[in-house]
C-alpha positions as CSV (number, residue, x, y, z in Angstrom):
1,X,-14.1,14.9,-51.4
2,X,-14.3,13.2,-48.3
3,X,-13.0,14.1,-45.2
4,X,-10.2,12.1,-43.9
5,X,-11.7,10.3,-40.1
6,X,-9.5,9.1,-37.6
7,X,-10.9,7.5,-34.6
8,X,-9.0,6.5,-31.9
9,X,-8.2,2.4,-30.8
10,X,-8.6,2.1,-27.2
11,X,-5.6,-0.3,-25.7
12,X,-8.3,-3.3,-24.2
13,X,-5.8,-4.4,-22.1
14,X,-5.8,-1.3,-19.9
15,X,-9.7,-2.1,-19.9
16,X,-9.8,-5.3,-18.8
17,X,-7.1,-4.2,-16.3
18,X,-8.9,-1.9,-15.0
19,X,-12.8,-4.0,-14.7
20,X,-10.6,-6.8,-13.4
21,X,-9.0,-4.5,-10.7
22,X,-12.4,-3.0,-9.6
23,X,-13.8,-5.9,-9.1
24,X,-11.6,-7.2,-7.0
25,X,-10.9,-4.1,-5.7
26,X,-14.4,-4.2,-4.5
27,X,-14.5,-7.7,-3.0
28,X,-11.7,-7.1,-0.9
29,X,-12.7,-3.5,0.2
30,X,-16.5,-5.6,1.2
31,X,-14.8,-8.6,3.0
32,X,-12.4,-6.2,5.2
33,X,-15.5,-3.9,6.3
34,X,-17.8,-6.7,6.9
35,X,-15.0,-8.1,9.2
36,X,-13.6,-4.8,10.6
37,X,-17.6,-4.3,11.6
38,X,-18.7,-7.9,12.9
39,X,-16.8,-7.2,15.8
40,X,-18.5,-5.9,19.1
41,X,-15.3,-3.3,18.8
42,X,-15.0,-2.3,15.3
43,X,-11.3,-2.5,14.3
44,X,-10.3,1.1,12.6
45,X,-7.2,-0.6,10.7
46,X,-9.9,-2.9,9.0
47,X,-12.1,-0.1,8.1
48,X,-9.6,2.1,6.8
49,X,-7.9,-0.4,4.1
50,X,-12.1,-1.4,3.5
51,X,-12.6,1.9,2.5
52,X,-9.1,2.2,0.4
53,X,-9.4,-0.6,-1.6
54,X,-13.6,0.7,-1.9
55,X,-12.1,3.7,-3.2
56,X,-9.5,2.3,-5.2
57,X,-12.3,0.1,-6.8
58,X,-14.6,2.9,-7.2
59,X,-11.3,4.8,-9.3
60,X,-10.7,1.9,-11.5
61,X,-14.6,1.8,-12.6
62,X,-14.8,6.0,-13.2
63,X,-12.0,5.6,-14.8
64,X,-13.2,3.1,-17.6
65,X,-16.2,5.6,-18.1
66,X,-13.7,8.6,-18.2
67,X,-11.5,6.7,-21.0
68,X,-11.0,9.6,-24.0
69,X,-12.4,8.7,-27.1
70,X,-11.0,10.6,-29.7
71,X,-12.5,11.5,-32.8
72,X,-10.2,13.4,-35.2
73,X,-11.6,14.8,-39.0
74,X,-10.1,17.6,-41.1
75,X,-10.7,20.4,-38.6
76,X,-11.2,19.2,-35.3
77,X,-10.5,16.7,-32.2
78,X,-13.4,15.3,-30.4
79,X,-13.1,13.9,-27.1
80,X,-16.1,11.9,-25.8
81,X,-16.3,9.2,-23.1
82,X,-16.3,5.5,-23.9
83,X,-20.3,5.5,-23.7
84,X,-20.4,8.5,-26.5
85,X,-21.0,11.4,-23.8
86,X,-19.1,14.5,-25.3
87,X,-16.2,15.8,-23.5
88,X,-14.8,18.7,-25.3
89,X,-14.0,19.7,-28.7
90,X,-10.5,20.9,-30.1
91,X,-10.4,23.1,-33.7
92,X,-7.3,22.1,-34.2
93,X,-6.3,25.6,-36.0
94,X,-6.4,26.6,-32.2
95,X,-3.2,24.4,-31.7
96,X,-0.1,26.5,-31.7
97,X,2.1,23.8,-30.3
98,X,2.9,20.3,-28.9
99,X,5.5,18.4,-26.6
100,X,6.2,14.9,-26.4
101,X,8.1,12.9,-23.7
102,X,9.0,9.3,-23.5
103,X,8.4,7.9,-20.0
104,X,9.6,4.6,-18.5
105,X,8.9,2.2,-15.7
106,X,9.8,-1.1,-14.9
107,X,7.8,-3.0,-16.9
108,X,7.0,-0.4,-20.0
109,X,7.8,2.2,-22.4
110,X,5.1,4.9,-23.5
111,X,4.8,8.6,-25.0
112,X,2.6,11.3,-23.9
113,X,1.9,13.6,-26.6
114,X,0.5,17.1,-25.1
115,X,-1.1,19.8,-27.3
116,X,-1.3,23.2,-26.4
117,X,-3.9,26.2,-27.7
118,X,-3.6,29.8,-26.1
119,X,-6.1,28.6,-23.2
120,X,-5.7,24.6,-22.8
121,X,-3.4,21.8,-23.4
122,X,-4.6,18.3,-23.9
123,X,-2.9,15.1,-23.5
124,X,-2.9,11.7,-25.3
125,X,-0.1,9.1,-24.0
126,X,0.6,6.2,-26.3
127,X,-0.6,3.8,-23.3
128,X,-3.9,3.8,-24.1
129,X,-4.3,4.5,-28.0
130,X,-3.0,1.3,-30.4
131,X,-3.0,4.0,-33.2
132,X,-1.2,6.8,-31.5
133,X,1.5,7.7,-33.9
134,X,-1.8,8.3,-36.9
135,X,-3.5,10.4,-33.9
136,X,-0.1,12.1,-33.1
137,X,0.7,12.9,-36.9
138,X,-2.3,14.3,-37.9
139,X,-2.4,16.6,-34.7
140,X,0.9,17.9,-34.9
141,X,1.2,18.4,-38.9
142,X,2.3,21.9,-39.8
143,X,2.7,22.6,-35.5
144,X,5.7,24.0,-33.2
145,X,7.4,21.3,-31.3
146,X,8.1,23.2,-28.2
147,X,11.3,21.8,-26.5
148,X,11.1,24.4,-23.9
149,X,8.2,22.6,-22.5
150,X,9.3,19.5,-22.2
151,X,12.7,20.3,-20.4
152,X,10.6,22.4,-18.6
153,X,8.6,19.2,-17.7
154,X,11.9,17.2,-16.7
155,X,12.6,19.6,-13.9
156,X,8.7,19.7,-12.9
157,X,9.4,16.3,-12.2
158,X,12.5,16.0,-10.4
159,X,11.2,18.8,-8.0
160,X,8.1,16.5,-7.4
161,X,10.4,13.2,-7.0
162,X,12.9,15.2,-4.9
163,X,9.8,16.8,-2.5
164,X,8.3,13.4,-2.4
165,X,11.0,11.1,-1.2
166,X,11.9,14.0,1.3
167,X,8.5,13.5,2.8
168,X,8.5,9.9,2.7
169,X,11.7,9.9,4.3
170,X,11.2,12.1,6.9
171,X,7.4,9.8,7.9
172,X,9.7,6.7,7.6
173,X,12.2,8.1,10.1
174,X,10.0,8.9,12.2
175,X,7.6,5.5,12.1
176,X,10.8,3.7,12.3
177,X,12.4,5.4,15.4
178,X,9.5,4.9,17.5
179,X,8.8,1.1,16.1
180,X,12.8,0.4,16.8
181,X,12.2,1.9,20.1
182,X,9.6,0.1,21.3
183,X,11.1,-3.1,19.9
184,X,14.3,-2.2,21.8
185,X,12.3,-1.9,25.2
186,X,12.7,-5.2,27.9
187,X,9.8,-6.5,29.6
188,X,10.2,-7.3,33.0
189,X,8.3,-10.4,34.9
190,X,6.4,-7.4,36.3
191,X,4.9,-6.3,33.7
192,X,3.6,-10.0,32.9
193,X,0.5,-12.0,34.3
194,X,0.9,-15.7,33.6
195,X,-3.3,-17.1,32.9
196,X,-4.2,-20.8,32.3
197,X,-6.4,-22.3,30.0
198,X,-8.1,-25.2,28.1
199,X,-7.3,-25.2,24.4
200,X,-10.1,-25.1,22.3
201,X,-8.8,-24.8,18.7
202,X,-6.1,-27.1,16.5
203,X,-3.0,-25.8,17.1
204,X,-1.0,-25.1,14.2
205,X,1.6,-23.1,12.1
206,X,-0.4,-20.1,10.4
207,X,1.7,-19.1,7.3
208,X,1.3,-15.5,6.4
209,X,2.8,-12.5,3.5
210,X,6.2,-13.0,2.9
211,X,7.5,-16.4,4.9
212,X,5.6,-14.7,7.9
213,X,4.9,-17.2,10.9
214,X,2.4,-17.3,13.6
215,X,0.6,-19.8,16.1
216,X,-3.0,-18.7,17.1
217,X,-4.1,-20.4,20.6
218,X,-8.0,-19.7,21.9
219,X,-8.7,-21.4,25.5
220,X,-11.9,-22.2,27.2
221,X,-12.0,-19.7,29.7
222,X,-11.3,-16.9,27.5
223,X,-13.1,-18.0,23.4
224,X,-13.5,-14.3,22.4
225,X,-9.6,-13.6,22.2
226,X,-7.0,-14.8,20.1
227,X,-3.5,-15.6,22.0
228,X,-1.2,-15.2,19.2
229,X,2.9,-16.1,18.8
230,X,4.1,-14.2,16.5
231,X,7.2,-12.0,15.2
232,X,10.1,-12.3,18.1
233,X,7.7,-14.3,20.5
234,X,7.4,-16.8,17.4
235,X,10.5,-17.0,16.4
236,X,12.1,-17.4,19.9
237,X,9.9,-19.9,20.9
238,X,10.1,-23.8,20.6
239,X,7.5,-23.6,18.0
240,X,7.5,-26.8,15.8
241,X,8.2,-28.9,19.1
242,X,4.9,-27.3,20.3
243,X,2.6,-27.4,17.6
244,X,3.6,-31.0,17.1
245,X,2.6,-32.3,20.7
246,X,-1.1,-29.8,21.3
247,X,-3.7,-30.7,21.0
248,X,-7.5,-29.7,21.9
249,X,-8.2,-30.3,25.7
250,X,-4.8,-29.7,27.3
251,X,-3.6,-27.4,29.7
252,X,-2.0,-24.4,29.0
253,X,0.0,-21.3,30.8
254,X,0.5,-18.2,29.1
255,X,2.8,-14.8,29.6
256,X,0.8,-12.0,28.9
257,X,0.7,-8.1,29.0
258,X,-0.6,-7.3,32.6
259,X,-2.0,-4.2,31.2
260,X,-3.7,-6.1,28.8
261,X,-4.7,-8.4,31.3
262,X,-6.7,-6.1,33.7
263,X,-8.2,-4.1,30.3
264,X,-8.8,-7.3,28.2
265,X,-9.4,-10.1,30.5
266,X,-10.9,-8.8,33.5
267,X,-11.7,-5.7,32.7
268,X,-10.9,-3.9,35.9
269,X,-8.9,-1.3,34.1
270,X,-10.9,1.0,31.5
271,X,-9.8,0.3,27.8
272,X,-8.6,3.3,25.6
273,X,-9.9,3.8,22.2
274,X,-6.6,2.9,20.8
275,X,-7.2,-0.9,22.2
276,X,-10.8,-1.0,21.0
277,X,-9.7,-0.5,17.6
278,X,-6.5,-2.0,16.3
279,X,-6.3,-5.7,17.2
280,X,-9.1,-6.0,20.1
281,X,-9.7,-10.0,19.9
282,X,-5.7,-10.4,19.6
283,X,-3.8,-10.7,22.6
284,X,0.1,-11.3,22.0
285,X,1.9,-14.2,24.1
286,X,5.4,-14.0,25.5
287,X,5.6,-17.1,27.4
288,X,4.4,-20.4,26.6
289,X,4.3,-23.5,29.1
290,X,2.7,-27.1,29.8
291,X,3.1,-29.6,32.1
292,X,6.0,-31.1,30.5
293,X,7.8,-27.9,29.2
294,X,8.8,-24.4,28.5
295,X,8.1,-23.7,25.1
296,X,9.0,-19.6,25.3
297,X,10.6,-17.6,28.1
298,X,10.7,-14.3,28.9
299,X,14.5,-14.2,28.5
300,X,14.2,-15.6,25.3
301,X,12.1,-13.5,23.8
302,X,13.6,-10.2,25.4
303,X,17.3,-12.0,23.9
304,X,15.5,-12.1,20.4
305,X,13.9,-8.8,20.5
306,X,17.3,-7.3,21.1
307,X,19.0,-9.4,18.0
308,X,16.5,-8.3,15.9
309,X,16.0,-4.9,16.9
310,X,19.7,-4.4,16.1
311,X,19.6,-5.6,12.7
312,X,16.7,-3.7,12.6
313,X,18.2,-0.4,12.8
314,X,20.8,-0.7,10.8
315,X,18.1,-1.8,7.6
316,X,15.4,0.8,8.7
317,X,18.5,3.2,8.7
318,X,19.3,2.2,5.4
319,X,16.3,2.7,4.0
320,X,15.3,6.5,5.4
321,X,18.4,7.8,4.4
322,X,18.2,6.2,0.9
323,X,15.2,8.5,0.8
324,X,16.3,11.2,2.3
325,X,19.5,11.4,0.0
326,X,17.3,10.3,-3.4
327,X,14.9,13.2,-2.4
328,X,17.9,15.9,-1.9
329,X,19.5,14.1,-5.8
330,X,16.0,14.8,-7.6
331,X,15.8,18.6,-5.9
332,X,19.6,19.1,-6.9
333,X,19.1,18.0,-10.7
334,X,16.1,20.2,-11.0
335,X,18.0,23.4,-9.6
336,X,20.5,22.4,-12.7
337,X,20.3,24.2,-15.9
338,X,17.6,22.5,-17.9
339,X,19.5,22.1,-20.9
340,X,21.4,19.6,-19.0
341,X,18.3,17.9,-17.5
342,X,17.5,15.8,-20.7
């Protein structure tokens, strides 16, 4: 008689996913290197997101060779990779039981079917397989559904939920104190050096993520750096009145850090490694002038740094306990008795 042979059906779509995402995974992860690096201070923040999206471009390709292959006859379970390399090999008279648990996100529904012998387990989620419930059935014919495992499993998972949004909560709370302070600090007209320049560049709107908006200004006497409007200084400024009157060749005055003035600019103070790194060739502006007019004070963007920084709070509050009181929720429900967990 012959055997009865059940290979798995891969889900393509996850492949494709997944080649698609790795490549452009990879792309990106090349692009922000090669710029991070091009400078004569390499920028850290572009390096580190290069070497993220590298990674997460390297996961998405190791993971199309690691794809399981399954291979299921009368008496056993063969798991090889997608190229035919054997992975491991499951008698399945070595199965004493199984769980299954239905999991959901936003945009899907799946089942992860786990098996369990008296050294291993092995998992197959529903996800990946286009024939799972012919894979499932044949595995878990004559087998022990054990329940205890899978409630077992629900307060595994609340305890990681609960743990994680703890964590997060507590880094957001902490980012977002010292962000809101510093965005709650003044600056005084000491702290400012007013430069002039030619403008070299076309002067416009740069639109960025999410509605974001910024004007980039580079002068004559000073091509390597970027004097940027952007955030408060944008906003507060006469922007569109601005933009619509520069023009390459005119004069311009500009409100700048005096810190970053004597670093940047003329160098007599000694930059730290912290201004090498993150942002070198951008200098932030926080007044704006030409012969004619006053296109961003001081005042006003000290006046909008205070609006915003109010608002602010109150959102970033918001948020961390939200957090905070999701991550005490999850801990609570897994203290619960399981029974009641499912």
């Amino acid at each position: 008689m012959k055997q009865e042979r059940i290979k798995s059906k891969l889900n393509y779509k996850n492949i494709i996913i997944l080649i698609i995402g790795g490549i452009v995974a990879s792309i990106v992860s090349y692009n922000l290197t090669n710029n991070a690096l091009s400078n004569d201070n390499p920028q850290i923040v572009g390096i580190i997101f290069g070497l993220i999206f590298g990674l997460i471009g390297a996961i998405c390709f190791y993971s199309i060779y690691n794809l399981d292959v399954l291979i299921l006859s009368s008496d056993k379970l063969e798991i090889n990779t997608i190229f035919g390399d054997q992975k491991k090999i499951i008698y399945l008279n070595e199965i004493l039981s199984f769980n299954e648990v239905e999991k959901e996100s936003k945009y899907n529904k799946w089942k992860d079917l786990t098996i369990f012998t008296s050294n291993s387990k092995f998992k197959i989620s529903s996800s990946n397989f286009e024939n799972y419930d012919s894979l499932k059935n044949k595995l878990t014919s004559g087998k022990r559904r054990n329940l205890e495992l899978e409630l077992e499993w629900v307060r595994k998972s609340n305890r990681k939920f609960g743990i994680g949004f703890l964590i997060v909560g507590i880094l957001f709370s902490v980012f977002f104190y010292n962000l809101y302070r510093n965005e709650n600090k003044e600056l005084n007209t000491e702290d400012i050096t007013t430069i002039k320049g030619k403008i070299i560049n076309d002067v416009e709107i740069e639109k960025g993520t999410k509605g974001k908006r910024s004007i980039e200004i580079r002068i004559e006497e000073h091509p390597e750096f970027i004097f940027t409007l952007s955030g408060n200084s944008y906003y507060a400024s006469n922007s569109k009145n601005y933009v619509s009157k520069a023009k390459k060749g005119d004069l311009i005055s500009l409100d700048i850090e005096t810190e970053i003035y004597l670093k940047k600019l003329t160098e007599e103070k000694e930059l730290e490694l912290w201004d090498k790194i993150i942002n070198y060739d951008i200098i932030p502006v926080y007044g704006l002038k030409d012969n004619n007019y006053k296109y961003l004070t001081l005042e006003k963007y000290n006046n909008k740094r205070k609006e915003d920084a109010s608002w602010t709070w109150w959102f970033l509050t918001l948020i961390c306990v939200s957090l905070i009181g999701g991550g005490i929720w999850f801990l609570w429900r897994s203290k619960t008795p399981v029974a009641n967990n499912v």
